[in-house]
N, C-alpha and C positions, 0 to 999 in steps of 0.2 A: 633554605639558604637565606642568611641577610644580605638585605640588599641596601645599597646606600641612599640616599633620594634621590629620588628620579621619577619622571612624570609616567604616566598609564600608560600609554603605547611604549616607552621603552622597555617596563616592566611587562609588557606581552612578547615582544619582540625577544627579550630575553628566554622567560619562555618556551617561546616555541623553538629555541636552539637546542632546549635539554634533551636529550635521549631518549624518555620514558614519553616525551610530550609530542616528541615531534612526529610520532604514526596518527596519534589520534587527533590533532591539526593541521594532518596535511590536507591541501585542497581549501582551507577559510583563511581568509583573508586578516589587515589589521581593524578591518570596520568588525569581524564576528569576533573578535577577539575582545573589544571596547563595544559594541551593544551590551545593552541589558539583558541577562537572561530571561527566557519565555516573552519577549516582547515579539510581536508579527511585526513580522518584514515588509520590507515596502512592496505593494501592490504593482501587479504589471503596469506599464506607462500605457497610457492609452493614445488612441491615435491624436496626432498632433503635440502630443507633451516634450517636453524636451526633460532628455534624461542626464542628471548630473555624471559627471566623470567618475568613479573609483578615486581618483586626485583629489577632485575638489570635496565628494564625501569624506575622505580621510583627514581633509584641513578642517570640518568642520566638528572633525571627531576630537581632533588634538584640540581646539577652539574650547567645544564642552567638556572635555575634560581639565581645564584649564583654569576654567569658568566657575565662580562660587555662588551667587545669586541666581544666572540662567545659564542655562547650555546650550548646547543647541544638538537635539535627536539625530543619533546618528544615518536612521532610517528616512525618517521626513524631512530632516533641516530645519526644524520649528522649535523655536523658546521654550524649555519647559523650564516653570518659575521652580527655582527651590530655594532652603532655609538655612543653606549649607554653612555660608556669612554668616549669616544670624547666629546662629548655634557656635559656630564659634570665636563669634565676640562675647558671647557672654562666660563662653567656659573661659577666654583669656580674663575678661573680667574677674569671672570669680578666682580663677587661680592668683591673679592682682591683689585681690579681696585677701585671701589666705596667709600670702605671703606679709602683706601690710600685718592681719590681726599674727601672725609668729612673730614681728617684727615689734610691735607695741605689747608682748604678751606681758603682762600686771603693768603695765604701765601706771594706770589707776589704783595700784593695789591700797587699801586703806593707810598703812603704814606708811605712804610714801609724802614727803612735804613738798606741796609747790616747789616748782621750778623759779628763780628768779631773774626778772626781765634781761638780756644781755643785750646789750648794746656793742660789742665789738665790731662786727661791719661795717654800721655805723659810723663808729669810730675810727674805724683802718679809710677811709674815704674823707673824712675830716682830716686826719692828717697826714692828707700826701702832699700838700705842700704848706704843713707847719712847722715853722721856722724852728723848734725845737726839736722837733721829731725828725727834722733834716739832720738836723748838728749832729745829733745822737746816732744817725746813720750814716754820717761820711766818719765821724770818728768809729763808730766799730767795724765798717769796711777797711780803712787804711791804718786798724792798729797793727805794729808792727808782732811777726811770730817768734815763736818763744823759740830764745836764742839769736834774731835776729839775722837766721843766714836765707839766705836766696832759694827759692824750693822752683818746679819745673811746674805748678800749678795753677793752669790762668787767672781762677778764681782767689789766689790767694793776692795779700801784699805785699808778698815776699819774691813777687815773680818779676823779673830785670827788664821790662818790655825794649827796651836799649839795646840789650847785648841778647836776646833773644828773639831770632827773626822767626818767622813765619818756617811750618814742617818742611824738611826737606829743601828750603834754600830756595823754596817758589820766590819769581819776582813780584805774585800776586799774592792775594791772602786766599789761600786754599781754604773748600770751602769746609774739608776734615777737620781743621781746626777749630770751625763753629761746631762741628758735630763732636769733638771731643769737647767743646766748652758746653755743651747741651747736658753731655752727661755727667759735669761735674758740677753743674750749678746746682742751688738748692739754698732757700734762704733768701731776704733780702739783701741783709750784706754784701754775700759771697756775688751772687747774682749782678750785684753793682758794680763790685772791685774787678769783677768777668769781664762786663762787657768794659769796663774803661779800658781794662788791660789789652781787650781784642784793639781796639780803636788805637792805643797806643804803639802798638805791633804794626799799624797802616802808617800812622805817622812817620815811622822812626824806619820803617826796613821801605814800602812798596815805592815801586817804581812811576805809580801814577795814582799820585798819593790824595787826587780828587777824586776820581772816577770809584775809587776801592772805599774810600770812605761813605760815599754817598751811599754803596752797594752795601757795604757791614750793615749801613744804618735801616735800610729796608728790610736785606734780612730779618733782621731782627723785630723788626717791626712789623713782619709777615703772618701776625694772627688777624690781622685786619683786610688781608690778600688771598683768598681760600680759592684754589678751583676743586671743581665740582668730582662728585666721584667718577662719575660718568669720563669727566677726560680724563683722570688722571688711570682710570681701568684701562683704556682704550692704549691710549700710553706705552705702559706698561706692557700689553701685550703684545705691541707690535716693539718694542725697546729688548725684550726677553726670550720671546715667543713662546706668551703662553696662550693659550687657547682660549676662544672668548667663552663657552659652556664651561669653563674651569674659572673663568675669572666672575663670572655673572654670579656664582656662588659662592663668592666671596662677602664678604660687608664690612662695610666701610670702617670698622674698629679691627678689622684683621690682614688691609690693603698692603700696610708699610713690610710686616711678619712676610705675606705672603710673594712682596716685592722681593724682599731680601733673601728669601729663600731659592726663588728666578735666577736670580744674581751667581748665588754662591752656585747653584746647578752647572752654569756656562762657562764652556770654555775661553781659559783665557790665553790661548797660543800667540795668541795678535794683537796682544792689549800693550799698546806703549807707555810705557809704565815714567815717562817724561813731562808724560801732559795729567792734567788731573782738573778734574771740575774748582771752577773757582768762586767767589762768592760773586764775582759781578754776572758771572756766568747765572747764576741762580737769580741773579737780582733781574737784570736784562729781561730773564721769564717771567718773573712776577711779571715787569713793569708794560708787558707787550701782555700779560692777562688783563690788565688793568685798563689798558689803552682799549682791547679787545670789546668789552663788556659797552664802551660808546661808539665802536663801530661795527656794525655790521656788515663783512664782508668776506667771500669765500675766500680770496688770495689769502686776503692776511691772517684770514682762523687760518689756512694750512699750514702757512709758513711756522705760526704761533703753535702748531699742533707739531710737524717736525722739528721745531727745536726744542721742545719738552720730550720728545723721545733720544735725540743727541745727548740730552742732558742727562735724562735716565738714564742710558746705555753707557754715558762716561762714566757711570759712579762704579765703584766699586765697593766689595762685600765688605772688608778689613772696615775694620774700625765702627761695621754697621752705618758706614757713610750712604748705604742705598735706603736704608731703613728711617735714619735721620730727614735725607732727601725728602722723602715721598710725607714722611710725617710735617716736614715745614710746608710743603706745599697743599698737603690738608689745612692749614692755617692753627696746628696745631701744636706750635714751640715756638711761635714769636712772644715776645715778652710786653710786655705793657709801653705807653709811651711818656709815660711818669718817670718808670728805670732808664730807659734807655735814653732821652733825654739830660738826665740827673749823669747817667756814666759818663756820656758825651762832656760834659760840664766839667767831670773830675778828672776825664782825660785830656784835654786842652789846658785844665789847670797844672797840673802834672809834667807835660809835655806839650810845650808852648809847640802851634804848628807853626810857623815861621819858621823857613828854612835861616839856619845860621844863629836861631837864637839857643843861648843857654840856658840849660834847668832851672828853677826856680827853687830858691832854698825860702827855709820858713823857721822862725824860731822857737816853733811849738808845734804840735798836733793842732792845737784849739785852732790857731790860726792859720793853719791850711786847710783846714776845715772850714770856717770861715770866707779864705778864700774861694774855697767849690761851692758854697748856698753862694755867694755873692756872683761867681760865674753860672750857675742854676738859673737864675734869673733870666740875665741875658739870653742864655741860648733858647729858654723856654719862650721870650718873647718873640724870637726871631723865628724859633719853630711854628709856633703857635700863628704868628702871622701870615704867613708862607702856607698857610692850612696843611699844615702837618707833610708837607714835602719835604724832600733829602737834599737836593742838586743843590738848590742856594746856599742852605747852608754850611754843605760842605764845600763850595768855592769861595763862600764868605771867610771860613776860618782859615783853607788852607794858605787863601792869600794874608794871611795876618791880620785879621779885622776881629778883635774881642770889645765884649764891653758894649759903650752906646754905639760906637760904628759897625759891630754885627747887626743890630736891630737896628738899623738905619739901612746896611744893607740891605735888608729881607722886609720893606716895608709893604705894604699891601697893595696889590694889584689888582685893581678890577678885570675881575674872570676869574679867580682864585679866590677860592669860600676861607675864610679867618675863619679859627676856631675861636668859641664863643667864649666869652668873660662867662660868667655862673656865680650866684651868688649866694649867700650863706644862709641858710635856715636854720636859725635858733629855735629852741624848743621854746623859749620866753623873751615877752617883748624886753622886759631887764637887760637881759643880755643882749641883746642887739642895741639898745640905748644905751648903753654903757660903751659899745667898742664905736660907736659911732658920735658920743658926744663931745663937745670940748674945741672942736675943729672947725668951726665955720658952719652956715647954712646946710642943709638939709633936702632932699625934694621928697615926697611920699607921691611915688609915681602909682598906677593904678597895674593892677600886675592882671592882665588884661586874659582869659581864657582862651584858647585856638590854638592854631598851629605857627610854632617859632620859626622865624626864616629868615636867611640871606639872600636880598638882593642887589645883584648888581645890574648896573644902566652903562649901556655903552653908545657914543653917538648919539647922544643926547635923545636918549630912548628909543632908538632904531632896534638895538639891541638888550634883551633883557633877560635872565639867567637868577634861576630862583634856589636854592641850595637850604639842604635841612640843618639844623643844626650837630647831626654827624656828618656833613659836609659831601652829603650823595646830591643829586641833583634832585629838585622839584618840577619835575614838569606837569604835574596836574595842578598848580599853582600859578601856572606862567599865565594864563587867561586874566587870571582876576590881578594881578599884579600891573600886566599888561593895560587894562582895563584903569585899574587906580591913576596909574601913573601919565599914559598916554595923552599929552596934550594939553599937560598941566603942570610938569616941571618949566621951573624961572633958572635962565641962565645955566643949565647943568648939561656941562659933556659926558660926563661920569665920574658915576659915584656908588659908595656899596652902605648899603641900610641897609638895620637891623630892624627884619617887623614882626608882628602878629597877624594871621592873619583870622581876624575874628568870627566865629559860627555864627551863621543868618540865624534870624529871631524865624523861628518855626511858625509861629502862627502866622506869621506875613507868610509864609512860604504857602503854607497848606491852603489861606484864602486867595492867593493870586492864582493856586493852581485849581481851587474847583469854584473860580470864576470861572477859568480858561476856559474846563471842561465844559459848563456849564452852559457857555457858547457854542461849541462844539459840538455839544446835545442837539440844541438848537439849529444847529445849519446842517445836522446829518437828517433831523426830522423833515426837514425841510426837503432836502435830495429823496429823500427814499419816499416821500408821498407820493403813492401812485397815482398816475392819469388814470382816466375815465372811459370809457366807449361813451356813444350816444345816449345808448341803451343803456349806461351805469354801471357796466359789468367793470370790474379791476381791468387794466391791456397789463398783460406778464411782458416782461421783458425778454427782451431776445436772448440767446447764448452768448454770443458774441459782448452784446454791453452786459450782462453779467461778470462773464472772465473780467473787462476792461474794471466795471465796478470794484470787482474785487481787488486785481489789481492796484488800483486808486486807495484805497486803504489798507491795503500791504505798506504803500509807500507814506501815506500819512502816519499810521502806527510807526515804522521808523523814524522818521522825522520827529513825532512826538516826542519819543523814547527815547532820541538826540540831546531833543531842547531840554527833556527832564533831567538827563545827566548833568547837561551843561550847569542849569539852575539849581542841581545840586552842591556844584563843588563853587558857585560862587559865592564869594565871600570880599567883605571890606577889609581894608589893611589897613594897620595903626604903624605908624612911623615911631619907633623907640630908641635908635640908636646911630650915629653916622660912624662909619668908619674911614671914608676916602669921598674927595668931591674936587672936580676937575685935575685928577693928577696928586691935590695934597692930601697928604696920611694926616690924619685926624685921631688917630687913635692917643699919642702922646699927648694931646692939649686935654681941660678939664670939660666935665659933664656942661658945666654952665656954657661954651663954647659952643660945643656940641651940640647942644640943645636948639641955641642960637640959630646956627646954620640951618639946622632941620626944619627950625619953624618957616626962613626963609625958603628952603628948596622949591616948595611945590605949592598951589593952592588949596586949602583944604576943598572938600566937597562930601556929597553920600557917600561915598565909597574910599574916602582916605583922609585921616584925620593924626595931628598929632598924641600922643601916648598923653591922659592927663594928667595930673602933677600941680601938687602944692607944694610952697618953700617954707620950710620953717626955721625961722634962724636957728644960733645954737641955744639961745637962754629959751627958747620955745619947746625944746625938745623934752617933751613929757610922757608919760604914761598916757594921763588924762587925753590929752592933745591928740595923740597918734593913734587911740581905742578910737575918737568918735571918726577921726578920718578914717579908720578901719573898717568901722562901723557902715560910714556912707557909701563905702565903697563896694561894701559886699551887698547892701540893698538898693544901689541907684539900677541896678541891672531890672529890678520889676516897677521902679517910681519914675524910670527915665521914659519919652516919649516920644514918636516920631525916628527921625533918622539917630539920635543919640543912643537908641536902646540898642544898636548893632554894637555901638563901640563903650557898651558899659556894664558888659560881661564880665566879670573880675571873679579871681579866686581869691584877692588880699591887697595886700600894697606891698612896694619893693623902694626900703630906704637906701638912698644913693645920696652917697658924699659930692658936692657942688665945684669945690671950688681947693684946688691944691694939689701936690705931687701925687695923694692917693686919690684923687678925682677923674686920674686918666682911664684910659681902657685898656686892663691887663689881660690878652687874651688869650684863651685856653686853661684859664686860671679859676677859681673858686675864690673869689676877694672879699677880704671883710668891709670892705667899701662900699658894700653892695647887700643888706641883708633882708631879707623876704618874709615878711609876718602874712600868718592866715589865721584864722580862728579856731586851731584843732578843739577835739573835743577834749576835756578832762576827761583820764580815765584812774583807774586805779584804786586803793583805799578812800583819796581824796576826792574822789567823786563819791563815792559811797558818804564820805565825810558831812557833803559841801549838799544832798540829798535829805538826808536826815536831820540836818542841825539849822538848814539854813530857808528848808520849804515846808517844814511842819511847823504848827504852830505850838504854842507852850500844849496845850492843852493837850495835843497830839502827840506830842513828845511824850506823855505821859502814858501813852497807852502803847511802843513799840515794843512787842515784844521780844523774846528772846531768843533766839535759836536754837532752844531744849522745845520749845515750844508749835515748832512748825516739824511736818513730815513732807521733805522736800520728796516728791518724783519725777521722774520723767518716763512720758509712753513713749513706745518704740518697736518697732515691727520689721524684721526681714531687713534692716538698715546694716548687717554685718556683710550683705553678700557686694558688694558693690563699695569702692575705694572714695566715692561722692560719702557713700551713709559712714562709713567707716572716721572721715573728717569730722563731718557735722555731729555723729557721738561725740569723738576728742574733743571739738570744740565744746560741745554742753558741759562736760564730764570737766574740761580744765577752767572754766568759766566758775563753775560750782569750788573747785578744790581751792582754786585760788580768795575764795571767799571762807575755807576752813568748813567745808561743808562737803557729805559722799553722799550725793541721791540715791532713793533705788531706783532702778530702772524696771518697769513694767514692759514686759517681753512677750512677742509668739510663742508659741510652743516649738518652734521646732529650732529658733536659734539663741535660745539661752545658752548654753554651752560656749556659743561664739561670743557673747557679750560676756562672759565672767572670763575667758579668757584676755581680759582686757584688763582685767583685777577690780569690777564693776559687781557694787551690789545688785545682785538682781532675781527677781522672783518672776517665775514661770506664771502668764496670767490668761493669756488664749489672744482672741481680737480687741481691735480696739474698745470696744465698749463695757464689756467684759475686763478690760484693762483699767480701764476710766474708776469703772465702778469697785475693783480691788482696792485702787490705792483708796477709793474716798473710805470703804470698809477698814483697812487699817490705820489711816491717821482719825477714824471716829472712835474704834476699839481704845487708843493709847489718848484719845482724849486731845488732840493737836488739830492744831490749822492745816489745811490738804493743797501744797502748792503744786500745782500739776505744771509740765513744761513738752510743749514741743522737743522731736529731735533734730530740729533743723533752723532753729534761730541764730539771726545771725548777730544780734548785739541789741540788748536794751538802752535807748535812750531816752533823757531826759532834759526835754527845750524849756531853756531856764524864761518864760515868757508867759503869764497865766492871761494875759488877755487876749480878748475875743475883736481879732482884726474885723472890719465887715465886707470888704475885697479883696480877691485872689490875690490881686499884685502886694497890698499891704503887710495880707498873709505872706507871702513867699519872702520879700522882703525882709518883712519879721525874723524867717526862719534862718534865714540867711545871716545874719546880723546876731542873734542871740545866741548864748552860749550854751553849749550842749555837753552836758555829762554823761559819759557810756561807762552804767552804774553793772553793777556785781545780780543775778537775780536773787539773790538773799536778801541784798537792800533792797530793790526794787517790791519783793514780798514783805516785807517789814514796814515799808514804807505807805503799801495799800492795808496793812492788816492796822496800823494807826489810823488811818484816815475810818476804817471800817470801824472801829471800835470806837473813837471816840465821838461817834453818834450816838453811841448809847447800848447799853446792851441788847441784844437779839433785832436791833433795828437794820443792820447791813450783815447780811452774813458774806457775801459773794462779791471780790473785786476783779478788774483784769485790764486790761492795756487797750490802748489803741494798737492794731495788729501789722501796719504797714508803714515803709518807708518814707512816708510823702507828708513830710514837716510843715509842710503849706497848706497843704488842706486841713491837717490837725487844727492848722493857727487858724480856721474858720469858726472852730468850734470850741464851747467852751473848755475851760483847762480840766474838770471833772464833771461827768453827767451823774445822774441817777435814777437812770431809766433807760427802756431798750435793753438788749441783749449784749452779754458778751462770749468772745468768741473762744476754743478751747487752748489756744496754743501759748497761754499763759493765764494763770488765776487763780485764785486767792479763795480756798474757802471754808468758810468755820463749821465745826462739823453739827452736822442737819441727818436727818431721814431722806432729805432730797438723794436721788439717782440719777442717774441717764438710764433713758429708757432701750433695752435694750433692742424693743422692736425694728429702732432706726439703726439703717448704717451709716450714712451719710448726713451732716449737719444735725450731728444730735446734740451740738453744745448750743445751739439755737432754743431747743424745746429744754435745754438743762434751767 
């Protein structure tokens, strides 16, 4: 018989109910049912033992049967270790493995040409709020439909939001109506002309035309609001009644299906079909989940728990409004806060919300288009200030307030996290000097490493409140902010700063703490030397001051363990940004302003320091100029000393406009006011380019050979079975293609099959060494250079810096500071097989790499040796009688 899943004792219990079974187990119980066969039974109890109940052996039978790593005997009660886990993580593994190599099968195949780099993502994030890419999307949202007549589709342009109220004549916006907007959206567009149109439906029909607004706008914004499966199962089964062993084997991708199916099952004899779930009604729940997650309290989790099952229970099947439900409140149909924002915009533009005022006419498309990016602005300012809250803004608009007096209204409150400005990363400094030049002074501020935060100070630092820059709170931060601040603000009731809060320099850490120890050593020697008798002998200590002893370093080791947390997460904070300071919003005036006040707030000290920054006028603003300030920036972190080196961690510099309308702080925004240089590495052709032309010498030049000329390989072993080896192939394999080159791959014996299913050249060659020694056999037979390559590299590079620093810090510096090409391994072979050759013939046969990540200590050493070993996981060699020997397995490119 098949049976569905279900755990070992069910599956006995079933069982023993058959016909044929139940003579020959009558009289054994559910423990002889789940023992092992031929194991002895437990041993009479002997006097004084206490013998478990039948009850509690049977909890610890269902327990081991449960259990994948240990069980526990159903006879004894005793752990027995097993492999059960183990075994199968790795069959899921390989099955992983499997599906990945069917899923890339010839991926590789020779025929096939490089992929070429896309940038689209990218790009779709650059322009969500470029002013072109706006225009182009309120005009294809609100062009008008062919033929021009009025259709019943929310999503369209064509739909009357005027003469068309909300379903069925609700005085509220039912919440069916989002749920049939859910399944009609699709597209940017359509998706934008949705929600304005929903928003305009509140305006124009409801009867509490603030309350429903505020609620649309959460809905909708409810991917950012998720509860957990956990309640929302719980929910559901008491909203339905379905059974909790029926819901527990559900998951979380089949909850909404299986809600709706609940739904449609129940009768609806008593269902008043007058009342309908509405959006505030949905909103209400989010915003008491929301509320829920900072307090901790039984009353109000229940209350928050029976009104998600009222909610549940109101919905109904039609329309798939139970299914819709349950999916928003996974947090899995709310829409971005880019769209809904942008809709909000086009529907106030559209339908002015002041009661009594008239439509607005427009004598083009372009220019009610125009009008919506122009009202875009505003609400995004006033959103974005408001840290992405609904209520203000929807009392803002509904009372008639558009333009500067929305964002006047919704200006920043200390306790309430702003969403952050963010600024623009150009791929080249050109382009960020170009959109930044022309305008006035300049600052090249120090774009400092650590963690980004909002704090606010209330009560002139009684109160202080640290928030991430997704606007959750930071309470592992509060100490050390606390700490900065405390006792050293001038004149400030409150105010909200933008900081960093910067990573302690590690070697201070590790030497203050095994001084500490160090001491501790010392005064535990001290305690635990033992006294003497007359006579010399050791005195042992009593039971009693033992336990105490011990005790006493139970309580030290916590304490210890305390202070090392604490001194973990302490950190100094750079002051970067002011947003508000006793009451005034600071965000509309310029950075020079700004700056101003911040320098004034507080004293500097160890632990809190201005963000630093240099001005450059505008006839300053250079290439030259801005490299070497780039330059000091990224190696002041290993040449700075004392208490500076906390605050001189930098990833780059961040140019910020000084002085002007675009000087202010646009928040929530990505502004060109603001653009961020770092030092990425060249990669591509032009590294390969900038490699060979610009670090060989003539001479060298002359000796590169040609790629007829080398027998690229790579070894490889058992790397098919697991979705880790699976990657790091791909990655060697599209590293190679993209340089117009198909290695063969040197393989075990037992997974070749699996590598050519990849569309990989590849020859069967045994173990490693055995492997090694193949490819050097056929790039000697065809007469070529034998580039051998790891299957786990993660990128070649090359630190454009051939001197030899003589201190770690100089070195790191150096590394930090110089420009880095992440070169193709074809050039990188090419590049050692010139340097080998033109020494002369037969004088280098064998080049290879430095093998590890750590650009600092390379820069200790000179830029090329010639002598000592190199290691196997890249290198260069001309063909010889040399081997690997294969007596070794281990470290045989040592003895190569």
């Amino acid at each position: 018989r098949e049976l569905a899943p279900c755990s070992r004792d069910q599956r006995a219990l079933f069982w023993a109910q058959e016909p044929p079974l139940r003579s020959a187990m009558a009289g054994k119980s559910l423990l002889d049912l789940l023992g092992t066969p031929g194991k002895a039974k437990r041993p009479a109890p002997t006097a004084g033992e206490k013998v478990p109940t039948p009850a509690k052996e049977a909890k610890k039978a269902r327990i081991g049967a449960a259990s994948g790593i240990s069980r526990l005997d159903a006879a004894t009660g005793k752990k027995l270790q097993r492999t059960v886990n183990e075994k199968k993580h790795k069959e899921e593994e390989r099955k992983k493995a499997a599906d990945m190599l069917e899923a890339n099968a010839g991926k590789f195949a020779a025929t096939e040409e490089p992929d070429e780099p896309s940038d689209e993502a990218e790009e779709v994030e650059d322009e969500t709020w470029d002013v072109a890419r706006r225009l182009q999307l309120a005009l294809a949202a609100w062009a008008k439909p062919a033929g021009g007549a009025a259709t019943d589709s929310v999503v369209s342009a064509g739909f009357d939001a005027v003469a068309t109220g909300p379903p069925g004549g609700a005085a509220r916006l039912p919440f069916r109506a989002l749920a049939a907007f859910f399944d009609s959206a699709g597209g940017p567009a359509p998706t934008l002309c949705g929600v304005a149109n929903l928003i305009r439906q509140v305006l124009h029909h409801s009867q509490d035309r603030e309350a429903d607004l505020a609620a649309v706008l959460t809905v909708l914004l409810a991917g950012k609001q998720k509860l957990t499966h956990c309640q929302l199962r719980n929910a559901i089964g008491r909203a339905f009644g379905v059974g909790t062993a029926e819901l527990r084997q559900i998951a979380p991708e089949e909850l909404p299906d299986a809600a709706l199916a609940a739904r449609s099952r129940q009768r609806a004899l008593f269902e008043d079909k007058s009342k309908c779930v509405s959006a505030a009604d949905v909103a209400a729940v989010l915003d008491q989940h929301v509320n829920l997650k900072c307090r901790i309290n039984s009353v109000d989790r229940e209350v928050v728990e029976d009104r998600l099952v009222k909610l549940l229970a109101a919905s109904v099947a039609a329309g798939r409004e139970t299914w819709h439900l349950v999916r928003l409140l996974q947090g899995h149909m709310g829409f971005s806060w880019d769209v809904v924002v942008r809709g909000l915009a086009h529907a106030v533009t559209l339908s002015p919300p002041l009661s009594g005022t008239a439509l607005p006419t427009w004598a083009d498309e372009i220019t009610r288009a125009e009008a919506m990016l122009a009202m875009e602005e505003y609400v995004l300012q006033a959103y974005a200030q408001d840290g992405g809250r609904t209520a203000r803004v929807a009392k803002a608009l509904v009372s008639g307030k558009i333009g500067d007096a929305l964002v006047a209204a919704c200006l920043p409150t200390c306790g309430v996290p702003v969403m952050p400005m963010q600024a623009e990363t150009p791929k080249e400094m050109d382009a960020a000097l170009q959109k930044l030049g022309g305008e006035g002074s300049v600052l090249v501020e120090w774009n400092i490493v650590g963690d980004r935060a909002q704090v606010h100070v209330r009560d002139g630092g009684k109160e202080i409140i640290v928030f991430s820059p997704d606007l959750s709170r930071r309470a592992d931060r509060l100490d050390d902010a606390t700490a900065a601040l405390a006792g050293h603000l001038i004149g400030v009731t409150s105010c909200i700063l933008e900081v960093v809060f910067s990573r302690p320099d590690k070697k201070k850490v590790v030497a203050e703490k095994e001084g500490e120890n160090k001491e501790q050593d010392a005064e535990m020697k001290e305690e635990e030397t033992p006294t003497k008798e007359k006579d010399g002998k050791k005195k042992e200590k009593s039971p009693k001051k033992k336990e105490q002893d011990a005790e006493k370093q139970e309580e030290e080791q916590q304490k210890d363990k305390g202070t090392q947390e604490q001194e973990k997460i302490t950190r100094p904070m750079i002051l970067v940004d002011l947003l508000e300071l006793n009451g005034d919003s600071f965000v509309q005036r310029s950075l020079r302003e700004r700056r101003a006040a911040l320098a004034n707030l507080a004293a500097p000290h160890a632990r809190l320091r201005l963000a630093h920054g240099t001005e450059l006028a505008a006839d300053a603003l250079d290439t030259k100029t801005v490299s070497e300030l780039l330059s000091e920036a990224l190696s002041m972190r290993f040449l700075a000393s004392g208490e500076d080196k906390a605050f001189s961690r930098t990833m780059g510099v961040v140019l910020k406009r000084l002085d002007g309308p675009s000087a202010a702080y646009f928040a929530g925004r990505r502004s060109d006011a603001w653009q961020a240089l770092e030092r990425p590495p060249v990669t591509g052709p032009e590294a390969d380019r900038l490699l060979l032309e610009e670090h060989l010498s003539e001479e060298e030049k002359k000796h590169i050979p040609s790629l007829d000329e080398f027998h690229f390989s790579v070894i490889s072993g058992f790397r098919t079975r697991t979705t880790e080896g699976i990657n790091d192939i791909m990655n060697i394999q599209k590293k190679y293609n993209d340089a117009n080159v198909h290695p063969v791959w040197y393989v075990d014996n037992e997974c070749p099959d699996e590598y050519r299913q990849l569309g990989l050249k590849v020859v069967k060659a045994g173990k490693l060494i055995p492997a090694r020694n193949h490819s050097l056999e056929d790039a000697h037979k065809a007469g070529k250079i034998c580039v051998q390559t790891s299957d786990d590299i993660g990128v070649w590079s090359y630190l454009r810096d051939e001197t030899k620093h003589p201190t770690d810090d100089e070195a790191n510096a150096a590394c930090k500071r110089c420009e880095v090409l992440h070169v193709s391994p074809v050039a990188a072979a090419r590049f050692l097989a010139a340097k080998m050759r033109a020494r002369g013939p037969g004088k280098c046969m064998l080049g290879g790499v430095y093998p590890l990540s750590n650009g600092g200590r390379a820069m200790r050493a000179e830029a090329f040796h010639r002598m000592h070993f190199l290691l196997g996981d890249f290198f260069v060699a001309e063909a010889t009688p040399c081997r690997f020997d294969e007596r070794l397995s281990l470290k045989e490119d040592y003895d190569f």
